[in-house]
Backbone bond lengths (Angstrom), bond angles and torsions (degrees), N, CA, C in turn:
res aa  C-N    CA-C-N  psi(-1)  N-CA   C-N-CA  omega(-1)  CA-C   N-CA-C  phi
1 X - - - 1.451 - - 1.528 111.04 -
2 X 1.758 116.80 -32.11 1.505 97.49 171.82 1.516 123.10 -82.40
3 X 1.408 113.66 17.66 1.251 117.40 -164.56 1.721 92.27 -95.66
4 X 1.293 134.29 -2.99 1.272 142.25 163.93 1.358 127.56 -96.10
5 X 1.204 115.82 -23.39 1.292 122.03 147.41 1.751 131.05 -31.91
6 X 1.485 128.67 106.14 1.255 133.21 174.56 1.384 130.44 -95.48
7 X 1.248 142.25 124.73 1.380 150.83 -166.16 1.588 107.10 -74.38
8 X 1.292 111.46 -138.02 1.148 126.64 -166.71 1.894 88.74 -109.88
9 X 1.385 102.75 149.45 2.033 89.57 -175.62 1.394 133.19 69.82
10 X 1.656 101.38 -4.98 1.326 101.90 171.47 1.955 100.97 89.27
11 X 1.636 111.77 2.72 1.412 102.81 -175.87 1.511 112.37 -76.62
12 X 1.103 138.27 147.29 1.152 146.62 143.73 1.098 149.35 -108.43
13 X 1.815 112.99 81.50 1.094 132.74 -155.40 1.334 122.00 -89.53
14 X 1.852 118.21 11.87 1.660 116.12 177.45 1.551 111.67 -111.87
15 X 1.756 116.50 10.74 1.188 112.93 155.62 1.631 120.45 -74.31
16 X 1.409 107.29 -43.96 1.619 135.18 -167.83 2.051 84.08 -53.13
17 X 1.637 103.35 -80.92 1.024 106.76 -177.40 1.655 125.57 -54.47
18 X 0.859 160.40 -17.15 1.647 152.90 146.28 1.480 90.40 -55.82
19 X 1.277 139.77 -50.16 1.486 114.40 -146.89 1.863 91.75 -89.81
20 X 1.266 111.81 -29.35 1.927 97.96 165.52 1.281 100.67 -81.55
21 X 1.489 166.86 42.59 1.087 137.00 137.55 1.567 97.01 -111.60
22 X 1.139 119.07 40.31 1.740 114.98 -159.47 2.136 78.26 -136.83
23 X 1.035 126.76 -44.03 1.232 141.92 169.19 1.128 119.99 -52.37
24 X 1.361 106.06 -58.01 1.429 118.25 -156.86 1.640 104.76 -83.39
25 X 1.748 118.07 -13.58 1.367 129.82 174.06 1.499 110.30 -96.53
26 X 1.608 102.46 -6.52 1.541 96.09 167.82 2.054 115.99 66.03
27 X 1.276 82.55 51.34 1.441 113.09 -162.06 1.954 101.20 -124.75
28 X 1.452 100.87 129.42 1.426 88.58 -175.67 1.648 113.86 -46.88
29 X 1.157 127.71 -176.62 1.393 120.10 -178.27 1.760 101.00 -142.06
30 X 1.018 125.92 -33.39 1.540 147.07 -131.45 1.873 78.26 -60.56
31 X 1.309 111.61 -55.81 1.443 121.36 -167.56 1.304 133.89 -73.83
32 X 2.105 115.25 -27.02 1.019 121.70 130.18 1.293 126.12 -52.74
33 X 0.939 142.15 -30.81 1.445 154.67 -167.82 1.923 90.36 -62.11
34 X 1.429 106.75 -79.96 0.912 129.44 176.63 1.559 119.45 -11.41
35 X 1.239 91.88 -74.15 1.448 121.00 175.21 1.474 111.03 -54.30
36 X 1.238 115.22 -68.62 1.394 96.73 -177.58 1.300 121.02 -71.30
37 X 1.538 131.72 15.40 1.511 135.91 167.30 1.079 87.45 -75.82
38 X 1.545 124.72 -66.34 2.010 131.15 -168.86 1.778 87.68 -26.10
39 X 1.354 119.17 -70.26 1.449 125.92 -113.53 1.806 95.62 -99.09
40 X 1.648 113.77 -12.68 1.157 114.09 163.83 1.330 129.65 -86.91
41 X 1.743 109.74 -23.83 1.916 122.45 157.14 1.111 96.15 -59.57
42 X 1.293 129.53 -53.73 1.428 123.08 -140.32 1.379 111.11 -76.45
43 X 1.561 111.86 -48.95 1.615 109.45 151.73 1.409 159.39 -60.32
44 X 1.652 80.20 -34.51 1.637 102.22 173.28 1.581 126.72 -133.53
45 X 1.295 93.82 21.14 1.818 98.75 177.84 1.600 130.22 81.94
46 X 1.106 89.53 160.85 1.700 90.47 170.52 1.348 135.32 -46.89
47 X 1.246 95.38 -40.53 1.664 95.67 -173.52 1.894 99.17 -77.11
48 X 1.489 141.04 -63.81 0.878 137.36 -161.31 2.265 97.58 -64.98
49 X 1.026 127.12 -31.86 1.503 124.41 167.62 1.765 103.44 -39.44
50 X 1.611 102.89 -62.00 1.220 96.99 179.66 1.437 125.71 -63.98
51 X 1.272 114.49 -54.46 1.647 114.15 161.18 1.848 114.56 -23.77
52 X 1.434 106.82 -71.72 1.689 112.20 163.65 1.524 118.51 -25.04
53 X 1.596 115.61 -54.58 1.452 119.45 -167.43 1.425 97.46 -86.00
54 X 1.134 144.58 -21.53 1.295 136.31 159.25 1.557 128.43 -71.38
55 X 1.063 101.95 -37.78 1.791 116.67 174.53 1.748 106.66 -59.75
56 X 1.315 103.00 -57.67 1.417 124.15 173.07 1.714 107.31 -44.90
57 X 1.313 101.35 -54.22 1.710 86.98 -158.78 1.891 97.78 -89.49
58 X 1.103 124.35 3.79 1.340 125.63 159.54 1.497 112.62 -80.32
59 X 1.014 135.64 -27.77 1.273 158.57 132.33 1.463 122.59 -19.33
60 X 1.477 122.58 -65.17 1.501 129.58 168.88 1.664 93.62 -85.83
61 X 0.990 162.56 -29.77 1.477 145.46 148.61 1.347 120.23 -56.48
62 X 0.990 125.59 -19.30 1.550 114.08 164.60 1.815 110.46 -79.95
63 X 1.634 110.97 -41.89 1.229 121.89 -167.82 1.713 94.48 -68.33
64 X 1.233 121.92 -25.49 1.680 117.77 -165.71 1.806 82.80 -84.43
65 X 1.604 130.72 -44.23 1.593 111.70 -144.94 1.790 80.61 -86.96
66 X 1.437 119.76 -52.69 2.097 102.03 -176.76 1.153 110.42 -101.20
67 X 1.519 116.57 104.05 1.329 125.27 173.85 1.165 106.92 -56.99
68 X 1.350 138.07 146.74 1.618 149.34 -174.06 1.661 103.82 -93.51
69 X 1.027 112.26 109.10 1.664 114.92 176.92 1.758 123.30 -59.20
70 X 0.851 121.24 161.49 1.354 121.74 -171.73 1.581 111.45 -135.01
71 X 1.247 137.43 114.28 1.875 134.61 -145.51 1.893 71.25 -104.37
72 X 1.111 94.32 172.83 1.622 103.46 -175.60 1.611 84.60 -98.02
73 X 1.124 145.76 -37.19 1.351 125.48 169.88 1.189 132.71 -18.80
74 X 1.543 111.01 -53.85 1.680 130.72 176.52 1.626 116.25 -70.22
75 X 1.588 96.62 -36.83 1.781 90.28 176.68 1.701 120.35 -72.58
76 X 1.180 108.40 -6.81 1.657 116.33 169.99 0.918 126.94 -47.38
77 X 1.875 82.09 -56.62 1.667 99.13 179.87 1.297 127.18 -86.54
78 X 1.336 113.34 -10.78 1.711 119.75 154.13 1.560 125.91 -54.23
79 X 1.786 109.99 -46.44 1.093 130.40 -177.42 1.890 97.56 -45.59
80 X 1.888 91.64 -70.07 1.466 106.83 175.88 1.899 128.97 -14.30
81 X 1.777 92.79 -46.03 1.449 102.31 -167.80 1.498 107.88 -78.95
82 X 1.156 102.14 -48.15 1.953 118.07 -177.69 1.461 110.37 -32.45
């Protein structure tokens, strides 16, 4: 449902974001993915769906060419939460 949500300009920036924090936790995605395509036609049409599926897959191609480093500092505190 926030993947229908529109900003200022017609942007809609809480599909983009759920499907990178769905990534970035290393969490399947295929089905969020999914979903927020439904929920960005469904709210805001064709043209911004496509915008979404393009934004998105520039998105997992940047994340595949600069892998994001990880300091062993941060994995502590991951360990910590588990």
């Amino acid at each position: 449902m926030l993947s229908t949500i529109s900003g200022i300009s017609g942007i809609a920036p809480f599909g983009i974001s759920i499907f990178a924090a769905v990534l970035s936790n290393k969490i399947p995605a295929l089905i969020v993915y999914i979903l927020t395509i439904i929920g960005t036609f469904v709210g805001l049409g064709s043209a911004q769906a496509l915008t979404y599926i393009l934004t998105s897959l520039v998105f997992v191609v940047m994340t595949l060419v600069f892998k994001p480093r990880e300091s062993e500092e941060y994995q502590n505190e991951k360990l910590k939460l588990r």
